[in-house]
PDB file with one MODEL, atoms N, CA, C and O in Angstrom:
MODEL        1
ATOM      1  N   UNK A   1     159.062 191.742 113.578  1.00  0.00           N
ATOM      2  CA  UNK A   1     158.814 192.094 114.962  1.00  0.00           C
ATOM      3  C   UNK A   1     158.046 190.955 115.629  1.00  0.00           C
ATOM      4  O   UNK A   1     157.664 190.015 114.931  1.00  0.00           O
ATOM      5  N   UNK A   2     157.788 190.986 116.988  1.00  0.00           N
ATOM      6  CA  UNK A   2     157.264 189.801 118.151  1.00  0.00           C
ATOM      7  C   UNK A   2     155.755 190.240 117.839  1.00  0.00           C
ATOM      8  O   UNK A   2     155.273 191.172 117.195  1.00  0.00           O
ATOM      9  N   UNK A   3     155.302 189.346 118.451  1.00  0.00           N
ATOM     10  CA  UNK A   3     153.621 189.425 118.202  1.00  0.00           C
ATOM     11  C   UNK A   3     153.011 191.053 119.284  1.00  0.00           C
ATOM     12  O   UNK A   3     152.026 191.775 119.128  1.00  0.00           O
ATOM     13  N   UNK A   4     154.508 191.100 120.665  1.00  0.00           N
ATOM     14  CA  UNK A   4     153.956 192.054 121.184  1.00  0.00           C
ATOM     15  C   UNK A   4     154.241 193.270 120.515  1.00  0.00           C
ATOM     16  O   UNK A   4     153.363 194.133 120.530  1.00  0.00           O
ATOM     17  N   UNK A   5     154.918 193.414 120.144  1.00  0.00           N
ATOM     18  CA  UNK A   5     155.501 194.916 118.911  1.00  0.00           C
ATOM     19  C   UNK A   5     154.430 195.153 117.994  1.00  0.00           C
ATOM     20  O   UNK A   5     154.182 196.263 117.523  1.00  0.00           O
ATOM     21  N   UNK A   6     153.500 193.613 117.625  1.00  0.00           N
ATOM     22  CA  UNK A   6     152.913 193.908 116.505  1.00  0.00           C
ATOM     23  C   UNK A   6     151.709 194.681 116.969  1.00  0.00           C
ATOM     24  O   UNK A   6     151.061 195.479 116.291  1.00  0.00           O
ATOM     25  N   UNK A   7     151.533 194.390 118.016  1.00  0.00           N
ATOM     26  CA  UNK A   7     150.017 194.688 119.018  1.00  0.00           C
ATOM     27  C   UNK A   7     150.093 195.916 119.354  1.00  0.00           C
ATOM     28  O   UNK A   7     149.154 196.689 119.162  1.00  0.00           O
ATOM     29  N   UNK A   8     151.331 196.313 119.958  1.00  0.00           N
ATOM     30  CA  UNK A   8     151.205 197.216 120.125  1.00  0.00           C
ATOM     31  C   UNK A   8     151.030 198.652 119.220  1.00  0.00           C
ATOM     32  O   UNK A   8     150.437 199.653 119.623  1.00  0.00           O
ATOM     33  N   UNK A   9     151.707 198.495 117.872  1.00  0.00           N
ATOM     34  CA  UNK A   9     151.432 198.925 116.889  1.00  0.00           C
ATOM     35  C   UNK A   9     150.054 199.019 116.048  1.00  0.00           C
ATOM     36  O   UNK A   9     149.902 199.898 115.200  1.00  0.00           O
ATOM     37  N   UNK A  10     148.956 197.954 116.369  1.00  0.00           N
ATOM     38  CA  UNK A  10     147.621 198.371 116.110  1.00  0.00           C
ATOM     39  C   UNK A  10     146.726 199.173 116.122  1.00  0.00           C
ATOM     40  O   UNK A  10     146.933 199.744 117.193  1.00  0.00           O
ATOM     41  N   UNK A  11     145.823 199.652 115.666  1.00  0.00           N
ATOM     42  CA  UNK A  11     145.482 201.082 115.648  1.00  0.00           C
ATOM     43  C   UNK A  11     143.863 200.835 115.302  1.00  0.00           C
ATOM     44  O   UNK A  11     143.494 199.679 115.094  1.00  0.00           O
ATOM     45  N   UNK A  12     143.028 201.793 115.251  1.00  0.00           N
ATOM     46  CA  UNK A  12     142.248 202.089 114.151  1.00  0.00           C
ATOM     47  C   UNK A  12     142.394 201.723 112.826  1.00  0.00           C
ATOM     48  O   UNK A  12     141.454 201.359 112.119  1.00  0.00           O
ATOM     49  N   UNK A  13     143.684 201.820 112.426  1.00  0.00           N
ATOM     50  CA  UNK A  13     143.903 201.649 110.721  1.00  0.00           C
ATOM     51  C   UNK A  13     144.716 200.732 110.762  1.00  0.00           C
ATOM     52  O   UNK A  13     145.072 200.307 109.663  1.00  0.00           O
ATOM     53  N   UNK A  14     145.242 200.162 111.851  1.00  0.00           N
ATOM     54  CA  UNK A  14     146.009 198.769 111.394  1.00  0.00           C
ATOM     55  C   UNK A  14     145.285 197.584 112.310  1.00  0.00           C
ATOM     56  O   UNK A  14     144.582 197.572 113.320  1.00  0.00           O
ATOM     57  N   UNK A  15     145.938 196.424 111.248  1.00  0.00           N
ATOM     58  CA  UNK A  15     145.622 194.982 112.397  1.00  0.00           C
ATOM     59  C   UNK A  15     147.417 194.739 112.069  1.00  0.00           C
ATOM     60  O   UNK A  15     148.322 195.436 111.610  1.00  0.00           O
ATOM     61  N   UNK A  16     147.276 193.305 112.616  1.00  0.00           N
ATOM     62  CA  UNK A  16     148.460 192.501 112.232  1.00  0.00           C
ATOM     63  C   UNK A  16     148.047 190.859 111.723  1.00  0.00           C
ATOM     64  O   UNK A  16     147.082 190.103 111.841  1.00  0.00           O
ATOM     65  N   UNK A  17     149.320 190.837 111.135  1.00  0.00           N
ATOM     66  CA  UNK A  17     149.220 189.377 110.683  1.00  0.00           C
ATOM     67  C   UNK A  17     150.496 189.292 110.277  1.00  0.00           C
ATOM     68  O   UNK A  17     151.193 190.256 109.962  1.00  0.00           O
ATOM     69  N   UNK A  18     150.964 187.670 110.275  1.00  0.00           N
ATOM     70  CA  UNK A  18     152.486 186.746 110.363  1.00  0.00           C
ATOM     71  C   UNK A  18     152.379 186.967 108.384  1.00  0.00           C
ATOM     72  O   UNK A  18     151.459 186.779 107.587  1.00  0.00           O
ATOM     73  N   UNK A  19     153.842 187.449 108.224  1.00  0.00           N
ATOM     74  CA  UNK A  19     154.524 187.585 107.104  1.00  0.00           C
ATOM     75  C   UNK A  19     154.245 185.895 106.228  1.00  0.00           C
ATOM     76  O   UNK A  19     154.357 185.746 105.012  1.00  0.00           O
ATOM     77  N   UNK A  20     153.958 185.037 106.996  1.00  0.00           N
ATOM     78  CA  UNK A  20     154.335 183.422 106.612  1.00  0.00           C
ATOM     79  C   UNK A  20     153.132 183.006 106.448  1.00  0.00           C
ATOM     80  O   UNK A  20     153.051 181.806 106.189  1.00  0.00           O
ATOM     81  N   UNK A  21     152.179 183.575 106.507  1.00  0.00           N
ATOM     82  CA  UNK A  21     150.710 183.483 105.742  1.00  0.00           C
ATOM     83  C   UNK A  21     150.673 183.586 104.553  1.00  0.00           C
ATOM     84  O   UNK A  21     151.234 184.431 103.856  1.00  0.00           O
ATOM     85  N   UNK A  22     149.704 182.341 104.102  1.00  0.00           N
ATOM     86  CA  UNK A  22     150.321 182.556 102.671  1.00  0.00           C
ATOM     87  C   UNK A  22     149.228 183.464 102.080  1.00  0.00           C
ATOM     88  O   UNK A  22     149.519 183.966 100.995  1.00  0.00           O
ATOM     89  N   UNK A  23     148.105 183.746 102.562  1.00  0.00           N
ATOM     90  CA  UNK A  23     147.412 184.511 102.168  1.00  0.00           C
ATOM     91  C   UNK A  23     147.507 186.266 102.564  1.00  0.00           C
ATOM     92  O   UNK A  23     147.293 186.543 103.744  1.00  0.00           O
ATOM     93  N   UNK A  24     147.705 186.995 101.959  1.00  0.00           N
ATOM     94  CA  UNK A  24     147.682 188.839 102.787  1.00  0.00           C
ATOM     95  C   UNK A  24     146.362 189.502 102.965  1.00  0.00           C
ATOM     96  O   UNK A  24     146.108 190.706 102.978  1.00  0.00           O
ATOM     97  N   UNK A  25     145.402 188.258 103.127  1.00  0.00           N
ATOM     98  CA  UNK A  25     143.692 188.863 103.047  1.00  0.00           C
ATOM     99  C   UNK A  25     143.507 188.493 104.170  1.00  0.00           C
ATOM    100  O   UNK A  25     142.336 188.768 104.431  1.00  0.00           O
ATOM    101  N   UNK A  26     144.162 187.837 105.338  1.00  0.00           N
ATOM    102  CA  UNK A  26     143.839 187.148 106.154  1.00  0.00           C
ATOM    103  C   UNK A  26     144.906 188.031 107.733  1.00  0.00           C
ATOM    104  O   UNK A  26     146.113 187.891 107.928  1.00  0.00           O
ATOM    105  N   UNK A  27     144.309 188.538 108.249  1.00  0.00           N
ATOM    106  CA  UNK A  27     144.690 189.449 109.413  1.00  0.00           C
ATOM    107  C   UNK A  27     143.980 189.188 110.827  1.00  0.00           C
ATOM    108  O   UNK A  27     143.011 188.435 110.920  1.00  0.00           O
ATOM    109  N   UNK A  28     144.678 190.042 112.199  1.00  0.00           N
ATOM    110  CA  UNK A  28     144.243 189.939 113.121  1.00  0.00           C
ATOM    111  C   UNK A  28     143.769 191.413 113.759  1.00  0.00           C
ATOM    112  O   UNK A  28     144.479 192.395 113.541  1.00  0.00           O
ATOM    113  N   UNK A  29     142.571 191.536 114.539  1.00  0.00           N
ATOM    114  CA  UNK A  29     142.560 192.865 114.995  1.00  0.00           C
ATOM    115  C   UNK A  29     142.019 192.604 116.741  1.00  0.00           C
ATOM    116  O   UNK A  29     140.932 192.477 117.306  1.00  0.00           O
ATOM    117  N   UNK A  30     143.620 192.618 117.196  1.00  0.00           N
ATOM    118  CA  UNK A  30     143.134 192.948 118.847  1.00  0.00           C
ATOM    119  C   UNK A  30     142.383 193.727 119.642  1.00  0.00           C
ATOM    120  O   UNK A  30     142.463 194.954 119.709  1.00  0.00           O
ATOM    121  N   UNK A  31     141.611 192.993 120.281  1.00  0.00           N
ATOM    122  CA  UNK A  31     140.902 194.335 120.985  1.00  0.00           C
ATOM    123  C   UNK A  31     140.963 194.159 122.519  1.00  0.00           C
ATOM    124  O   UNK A  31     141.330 193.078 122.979  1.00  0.00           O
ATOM    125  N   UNK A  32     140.632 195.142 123.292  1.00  0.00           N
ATOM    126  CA  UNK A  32     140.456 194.788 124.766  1.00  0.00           C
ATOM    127  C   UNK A  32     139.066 194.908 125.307  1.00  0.00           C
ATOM    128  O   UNK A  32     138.697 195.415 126.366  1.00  0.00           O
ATOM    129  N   UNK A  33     138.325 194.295 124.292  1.00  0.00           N
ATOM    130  CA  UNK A  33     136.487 194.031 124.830  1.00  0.00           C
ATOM    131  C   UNK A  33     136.561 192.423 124.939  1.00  0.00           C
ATOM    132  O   UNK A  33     137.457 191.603 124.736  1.00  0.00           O
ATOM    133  N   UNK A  34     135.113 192.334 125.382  1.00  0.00           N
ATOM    134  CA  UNK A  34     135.137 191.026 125.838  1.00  0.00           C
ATOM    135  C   UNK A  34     134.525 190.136 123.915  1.00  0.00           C
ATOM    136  O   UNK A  34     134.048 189.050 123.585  1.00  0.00           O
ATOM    137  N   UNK A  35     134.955 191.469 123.159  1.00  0.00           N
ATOM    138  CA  UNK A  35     134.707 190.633 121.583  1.00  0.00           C
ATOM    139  C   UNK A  35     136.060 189.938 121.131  1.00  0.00           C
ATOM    140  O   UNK A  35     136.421 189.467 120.053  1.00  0.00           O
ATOM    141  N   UNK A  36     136.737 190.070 122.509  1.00  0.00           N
ATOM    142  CA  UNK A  36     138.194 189.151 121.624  1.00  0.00           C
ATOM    143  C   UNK A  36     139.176 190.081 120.517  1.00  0.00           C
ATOM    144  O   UNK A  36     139.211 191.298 120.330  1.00  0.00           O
ATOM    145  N   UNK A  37     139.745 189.247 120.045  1.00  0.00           N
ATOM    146  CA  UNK A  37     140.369 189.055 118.448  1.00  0.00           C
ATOM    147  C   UNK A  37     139.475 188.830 117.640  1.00  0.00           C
ATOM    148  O   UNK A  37     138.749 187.839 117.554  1.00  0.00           O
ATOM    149  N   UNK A  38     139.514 190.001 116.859  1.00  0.00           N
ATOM    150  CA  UNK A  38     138.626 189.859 115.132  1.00  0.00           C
ATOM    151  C   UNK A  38     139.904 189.270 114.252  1.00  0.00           C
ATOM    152  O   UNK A  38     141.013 189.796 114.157  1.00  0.00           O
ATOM    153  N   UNK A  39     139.416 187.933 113.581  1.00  0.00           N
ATOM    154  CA  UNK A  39     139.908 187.512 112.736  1.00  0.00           C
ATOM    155  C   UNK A  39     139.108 187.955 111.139  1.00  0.00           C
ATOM    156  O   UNK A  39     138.123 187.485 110.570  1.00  0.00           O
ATOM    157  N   UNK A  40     139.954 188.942 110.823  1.00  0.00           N
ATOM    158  CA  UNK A  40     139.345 189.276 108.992  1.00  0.00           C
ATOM    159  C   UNK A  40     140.071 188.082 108.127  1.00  0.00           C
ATOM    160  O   UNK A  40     140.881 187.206 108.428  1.00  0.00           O
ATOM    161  N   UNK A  41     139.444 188.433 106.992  1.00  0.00           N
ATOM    162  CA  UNK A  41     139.352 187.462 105.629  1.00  0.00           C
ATOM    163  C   UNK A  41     138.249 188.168 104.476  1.00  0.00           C
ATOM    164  O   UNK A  41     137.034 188.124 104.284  1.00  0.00           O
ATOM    165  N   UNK A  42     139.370 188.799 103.877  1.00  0.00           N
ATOM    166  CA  UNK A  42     138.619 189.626 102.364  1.00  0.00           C
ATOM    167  C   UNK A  42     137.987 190.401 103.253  1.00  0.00           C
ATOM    168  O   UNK A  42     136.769 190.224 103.296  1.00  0.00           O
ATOM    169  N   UNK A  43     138.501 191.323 104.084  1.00  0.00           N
ATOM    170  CA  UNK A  43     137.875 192.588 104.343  1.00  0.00           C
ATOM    171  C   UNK A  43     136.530 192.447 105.382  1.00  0.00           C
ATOM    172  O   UNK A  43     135.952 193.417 105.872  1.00  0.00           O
ATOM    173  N   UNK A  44     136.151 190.976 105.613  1.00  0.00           N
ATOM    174  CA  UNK A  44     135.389 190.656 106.371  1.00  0.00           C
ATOM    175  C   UNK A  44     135.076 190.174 107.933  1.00  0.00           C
ATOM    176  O   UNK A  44     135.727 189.136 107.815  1.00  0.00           O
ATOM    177  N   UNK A  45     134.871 190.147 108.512  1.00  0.00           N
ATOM    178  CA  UNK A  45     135.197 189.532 110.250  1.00  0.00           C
ATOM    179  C   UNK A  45     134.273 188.119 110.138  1.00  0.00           C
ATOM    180  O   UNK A  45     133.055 187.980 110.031  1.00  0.00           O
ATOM    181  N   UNK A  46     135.935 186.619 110.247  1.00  0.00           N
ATOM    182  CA  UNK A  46     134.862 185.418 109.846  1.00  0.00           C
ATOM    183  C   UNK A  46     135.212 184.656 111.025  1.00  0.00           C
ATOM    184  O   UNK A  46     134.996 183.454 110.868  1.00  0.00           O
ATOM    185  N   UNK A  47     135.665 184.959 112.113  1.00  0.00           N
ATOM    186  CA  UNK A  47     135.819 184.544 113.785  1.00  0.00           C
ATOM    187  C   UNK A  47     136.262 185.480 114.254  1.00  0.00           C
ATOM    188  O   UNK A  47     136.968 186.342 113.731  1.00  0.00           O
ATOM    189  N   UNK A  48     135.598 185.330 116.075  1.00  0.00           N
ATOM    190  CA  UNK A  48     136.014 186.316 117.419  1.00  0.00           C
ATOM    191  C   UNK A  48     137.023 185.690 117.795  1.00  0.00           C
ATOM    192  O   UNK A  48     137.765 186.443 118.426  1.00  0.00           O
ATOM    193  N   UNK A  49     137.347 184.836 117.725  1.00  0.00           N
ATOM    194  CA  UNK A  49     138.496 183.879 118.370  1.00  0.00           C
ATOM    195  C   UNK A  49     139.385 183.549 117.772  1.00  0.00           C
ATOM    196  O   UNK A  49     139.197 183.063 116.657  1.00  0.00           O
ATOM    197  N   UNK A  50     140.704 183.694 118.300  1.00  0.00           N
ATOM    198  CA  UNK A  50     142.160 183.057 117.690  1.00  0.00           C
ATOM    199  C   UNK A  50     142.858 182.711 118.406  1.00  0.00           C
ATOM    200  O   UNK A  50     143.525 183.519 119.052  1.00  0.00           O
ATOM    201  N   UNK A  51     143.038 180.740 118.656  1.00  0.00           N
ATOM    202  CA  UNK A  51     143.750 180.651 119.190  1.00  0.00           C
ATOM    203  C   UNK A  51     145.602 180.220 118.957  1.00  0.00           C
ATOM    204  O   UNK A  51     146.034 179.220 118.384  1.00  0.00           O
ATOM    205  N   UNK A  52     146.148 180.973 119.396  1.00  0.00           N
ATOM    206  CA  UNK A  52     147.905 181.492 118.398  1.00  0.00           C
ATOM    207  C   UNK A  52     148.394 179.825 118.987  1.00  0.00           C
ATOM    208  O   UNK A  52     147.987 179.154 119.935  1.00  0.00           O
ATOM    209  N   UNK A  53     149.198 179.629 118.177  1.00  0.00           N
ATOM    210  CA  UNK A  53     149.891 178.734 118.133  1.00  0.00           C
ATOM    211  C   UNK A  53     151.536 178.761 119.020  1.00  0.00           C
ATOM    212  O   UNK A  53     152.049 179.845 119.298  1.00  0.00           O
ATOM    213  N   UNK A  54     152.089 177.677 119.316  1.00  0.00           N
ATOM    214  CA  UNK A  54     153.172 178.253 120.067  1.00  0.00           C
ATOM    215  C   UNK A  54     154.102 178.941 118.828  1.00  0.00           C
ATOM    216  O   UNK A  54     154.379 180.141 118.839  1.00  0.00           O
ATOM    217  N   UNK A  55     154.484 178.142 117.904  1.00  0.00           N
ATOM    218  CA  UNK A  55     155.284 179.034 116.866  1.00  0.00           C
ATOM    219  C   UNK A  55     154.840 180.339 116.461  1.00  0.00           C
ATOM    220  O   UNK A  55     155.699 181.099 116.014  1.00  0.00           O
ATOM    221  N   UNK A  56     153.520 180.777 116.546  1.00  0.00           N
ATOM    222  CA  UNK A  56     152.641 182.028 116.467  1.00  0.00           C
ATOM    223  C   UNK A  56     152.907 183.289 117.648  1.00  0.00           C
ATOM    224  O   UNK A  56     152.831 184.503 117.460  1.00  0.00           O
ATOM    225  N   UNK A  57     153.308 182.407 119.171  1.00  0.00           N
ATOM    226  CA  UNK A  57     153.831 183.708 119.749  1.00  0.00           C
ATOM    227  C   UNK A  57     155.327 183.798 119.910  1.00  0.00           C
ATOM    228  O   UNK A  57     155.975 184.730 120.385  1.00  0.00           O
ATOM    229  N   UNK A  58     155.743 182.672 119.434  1.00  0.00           N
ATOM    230  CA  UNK A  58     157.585 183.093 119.621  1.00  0.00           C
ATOM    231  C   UNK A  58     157.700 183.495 117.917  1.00  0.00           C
ATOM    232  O   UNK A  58     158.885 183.577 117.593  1.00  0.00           O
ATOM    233  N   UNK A  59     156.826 183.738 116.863  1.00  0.00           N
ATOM    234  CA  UNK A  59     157.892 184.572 115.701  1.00  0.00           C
ATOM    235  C   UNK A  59     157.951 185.764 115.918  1.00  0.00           C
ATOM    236  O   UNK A  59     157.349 186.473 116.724  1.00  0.00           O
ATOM    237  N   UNK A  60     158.828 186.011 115.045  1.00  0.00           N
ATOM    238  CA  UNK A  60     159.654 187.123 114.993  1.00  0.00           C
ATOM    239  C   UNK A  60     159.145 188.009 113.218  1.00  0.00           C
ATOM    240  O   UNK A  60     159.760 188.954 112.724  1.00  0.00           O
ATOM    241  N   UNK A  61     158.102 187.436 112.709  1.00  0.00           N
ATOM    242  CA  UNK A  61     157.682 187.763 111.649  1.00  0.00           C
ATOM    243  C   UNK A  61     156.327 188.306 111.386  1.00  0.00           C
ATOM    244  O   UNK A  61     155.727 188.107 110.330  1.00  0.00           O
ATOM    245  N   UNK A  62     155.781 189.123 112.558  1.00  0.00           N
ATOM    246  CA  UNK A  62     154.733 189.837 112.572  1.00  0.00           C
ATOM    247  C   UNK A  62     155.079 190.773 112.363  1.00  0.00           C
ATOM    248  O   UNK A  62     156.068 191.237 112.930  1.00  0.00           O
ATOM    249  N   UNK A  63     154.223 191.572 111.242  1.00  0.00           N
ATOM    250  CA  UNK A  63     153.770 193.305 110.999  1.00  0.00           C
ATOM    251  C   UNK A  63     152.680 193.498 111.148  1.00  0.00           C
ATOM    252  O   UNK A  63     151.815 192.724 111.557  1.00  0.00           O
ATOM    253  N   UNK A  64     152.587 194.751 110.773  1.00  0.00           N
ATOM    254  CA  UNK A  64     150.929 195.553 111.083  1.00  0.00           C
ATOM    255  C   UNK A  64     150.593 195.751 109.426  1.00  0.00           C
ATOM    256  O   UNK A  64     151.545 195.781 108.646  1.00  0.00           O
ATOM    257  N   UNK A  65     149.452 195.862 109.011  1.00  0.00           N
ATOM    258  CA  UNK A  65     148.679 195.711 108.165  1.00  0.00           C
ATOM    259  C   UNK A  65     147.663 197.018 107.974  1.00  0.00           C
ATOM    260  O   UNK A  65     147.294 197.519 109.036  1.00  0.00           O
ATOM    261  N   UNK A  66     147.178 197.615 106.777  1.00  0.00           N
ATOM    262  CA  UNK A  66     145.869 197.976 106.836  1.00  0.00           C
ATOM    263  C   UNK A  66     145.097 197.544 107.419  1.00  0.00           C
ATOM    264  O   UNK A  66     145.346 196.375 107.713  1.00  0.00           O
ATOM    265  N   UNK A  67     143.742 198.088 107.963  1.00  0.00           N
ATOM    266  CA  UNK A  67     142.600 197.229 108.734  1.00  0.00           C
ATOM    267  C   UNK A  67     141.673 197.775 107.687  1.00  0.00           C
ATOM    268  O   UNK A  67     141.476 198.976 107.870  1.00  0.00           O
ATOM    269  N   UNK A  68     141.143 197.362 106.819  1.00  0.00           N
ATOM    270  CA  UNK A  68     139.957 197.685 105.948  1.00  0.00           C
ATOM    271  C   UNK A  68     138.827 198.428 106.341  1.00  0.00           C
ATOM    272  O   UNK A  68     138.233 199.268 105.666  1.00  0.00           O
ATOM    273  N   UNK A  69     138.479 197.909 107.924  1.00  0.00           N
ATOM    274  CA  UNK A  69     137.034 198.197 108.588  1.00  0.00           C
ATOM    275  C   UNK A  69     137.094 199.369 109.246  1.00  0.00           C
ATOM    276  O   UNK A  69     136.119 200.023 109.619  1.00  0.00           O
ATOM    277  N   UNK A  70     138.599 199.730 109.439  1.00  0.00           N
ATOM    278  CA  UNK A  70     138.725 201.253 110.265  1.00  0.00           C
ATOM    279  C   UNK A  70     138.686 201.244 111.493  1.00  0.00           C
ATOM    280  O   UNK A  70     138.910 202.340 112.007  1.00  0.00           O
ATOM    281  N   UNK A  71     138.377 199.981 112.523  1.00  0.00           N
ATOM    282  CA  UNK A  71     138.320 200.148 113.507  1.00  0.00           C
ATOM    283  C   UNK A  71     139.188 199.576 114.344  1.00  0.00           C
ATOM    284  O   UNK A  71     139.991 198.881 113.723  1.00  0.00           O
ATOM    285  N   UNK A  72     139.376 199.581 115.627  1.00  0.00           N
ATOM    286  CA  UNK A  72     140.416 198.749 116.584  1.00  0.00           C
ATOM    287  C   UNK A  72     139.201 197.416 117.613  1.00  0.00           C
ATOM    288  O   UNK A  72     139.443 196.602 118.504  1.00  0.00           O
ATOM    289  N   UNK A  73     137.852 197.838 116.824  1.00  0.00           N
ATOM    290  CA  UNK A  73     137.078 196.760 117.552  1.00  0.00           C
ATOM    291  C   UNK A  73     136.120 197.223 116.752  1.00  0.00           C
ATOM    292  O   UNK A  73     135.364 198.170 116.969  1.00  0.00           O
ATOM    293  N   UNK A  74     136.197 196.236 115.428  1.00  0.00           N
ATOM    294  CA  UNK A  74     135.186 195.870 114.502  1.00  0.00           C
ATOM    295  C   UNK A  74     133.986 194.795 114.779  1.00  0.00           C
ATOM    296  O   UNK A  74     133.131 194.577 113.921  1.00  0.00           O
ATOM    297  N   UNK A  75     133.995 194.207 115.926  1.00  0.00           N
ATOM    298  CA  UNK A  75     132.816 193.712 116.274  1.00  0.00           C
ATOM    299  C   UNK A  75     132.233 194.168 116.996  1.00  0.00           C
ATOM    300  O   UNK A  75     131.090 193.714 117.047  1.00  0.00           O
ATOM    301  N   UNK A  76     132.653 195.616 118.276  1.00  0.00           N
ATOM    302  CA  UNK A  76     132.041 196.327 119.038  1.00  0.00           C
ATOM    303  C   UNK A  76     131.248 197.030 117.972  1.00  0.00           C
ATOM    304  O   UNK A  76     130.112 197.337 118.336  1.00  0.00           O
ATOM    305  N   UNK A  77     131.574 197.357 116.746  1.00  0.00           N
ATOM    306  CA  UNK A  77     130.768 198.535 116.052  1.00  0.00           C
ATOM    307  C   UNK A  77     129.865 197.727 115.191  1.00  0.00           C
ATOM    308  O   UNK A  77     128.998 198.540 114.871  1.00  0.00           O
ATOM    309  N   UNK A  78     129.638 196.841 114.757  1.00  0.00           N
ATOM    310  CA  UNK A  78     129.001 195.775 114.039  1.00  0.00           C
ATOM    311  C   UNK A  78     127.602 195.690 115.136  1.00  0.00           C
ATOM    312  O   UNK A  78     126.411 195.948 114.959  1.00  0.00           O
ATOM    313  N   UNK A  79     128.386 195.196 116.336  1.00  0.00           N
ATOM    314  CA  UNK A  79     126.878 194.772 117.346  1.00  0.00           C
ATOM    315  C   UNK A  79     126.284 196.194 117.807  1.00  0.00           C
ATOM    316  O   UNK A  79     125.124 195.992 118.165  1.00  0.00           O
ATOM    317  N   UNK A  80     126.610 197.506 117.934  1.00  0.00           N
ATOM    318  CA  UNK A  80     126.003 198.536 117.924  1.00  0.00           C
ATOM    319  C   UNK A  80     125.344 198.936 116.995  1.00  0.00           C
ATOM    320  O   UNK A  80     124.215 199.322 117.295  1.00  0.00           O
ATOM    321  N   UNK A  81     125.788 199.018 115.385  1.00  0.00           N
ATOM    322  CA  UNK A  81     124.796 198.985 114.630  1.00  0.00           C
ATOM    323  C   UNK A  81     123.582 198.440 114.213  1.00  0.00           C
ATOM    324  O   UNK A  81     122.590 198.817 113.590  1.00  0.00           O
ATOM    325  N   UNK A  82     123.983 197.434 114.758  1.00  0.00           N
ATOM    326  CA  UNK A  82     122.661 196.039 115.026  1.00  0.00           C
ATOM    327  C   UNK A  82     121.588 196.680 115.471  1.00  0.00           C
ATOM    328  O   UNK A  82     120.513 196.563 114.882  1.00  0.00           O
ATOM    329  N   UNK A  83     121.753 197.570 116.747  1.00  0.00           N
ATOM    330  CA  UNK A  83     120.555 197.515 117.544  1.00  0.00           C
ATOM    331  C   UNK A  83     120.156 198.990 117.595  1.00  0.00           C
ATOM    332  O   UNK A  83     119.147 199.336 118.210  1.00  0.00           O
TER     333      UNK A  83
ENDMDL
END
């Protein structure tokens, strides 16, 4: 599917990430706060920012994924627990 199929398919329990990664620990979780894109790695959030590549928004090889953290904005709930 397109990167927009994949997005739109995100959830609470899913992110997405490109089939052509060679790693499957390494995902995206869109959000519509001003926290961006959570980029995970091993279950962790290790950048707010992703910037996609042109071959990144014309494939055709995005799915949706588990999201480990449970959320659809794992850095909104990170900086609330904070404080």
């Amino acid at each position: 599917m397109n990167i927009v199929e994949a997005i739109k398919k995100a959830d609470n329990a899913h992110a997405i990430r490109r089939k052509s990664w060679v790693s499957d620990s390494l995902m995206l979780v869109p959000t519509d706060s001003t926290f961006l894109t959570a980029i995970l790695f091993n279950k962790a959030v290790i950048n707010v920012r992703w910037e996609p590549s042109k071959s990144d928004l014309l494939a055709d090889d995005w799915e949706t994924c588990f999201n480990p953290l449970g959320t659809s904005d794992p850095l909104k709930s990170v900086h609330l627990e904070d404080n």
